[in-house]
C-alpha positions, 0 to 999 in steps of 0.5 A: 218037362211040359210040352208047349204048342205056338201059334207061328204067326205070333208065338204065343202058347195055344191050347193045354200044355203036355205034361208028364215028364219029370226031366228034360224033354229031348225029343219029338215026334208027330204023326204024319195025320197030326194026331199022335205025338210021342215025347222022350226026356232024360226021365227015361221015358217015352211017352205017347199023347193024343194030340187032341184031347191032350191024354196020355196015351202011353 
């Protein structure tokens, strides 16, 4: 349901969480500049978020 980004190096959770899914999360996707990530869950949807300013996009 929420999208987490990790610091690799220590795993500890960086920046805003994504959130916006009612059920489970079953895929992602970045884009190839990093600036686009598309999600999509058992809620049935696919959802479209501007990496930067965590927005919704779609």
């Amino acid at each position: 349901k929420t999208i987490y980004e990790f610091d690799a190096s220590t795993l500890e959770t960086i920046r805003t969480p994504f959130q916006g899914h009612t059920d489970t999360i079953t895929r992602l996707a970045l884009s190839f500049h990093g600036a686009l990530l598309a999600s999509a869950s058992y809620d049935n949807t696919i959802k479209l978020w501007d990496c930067e300013s965590r927005q919704l996009l779609a």
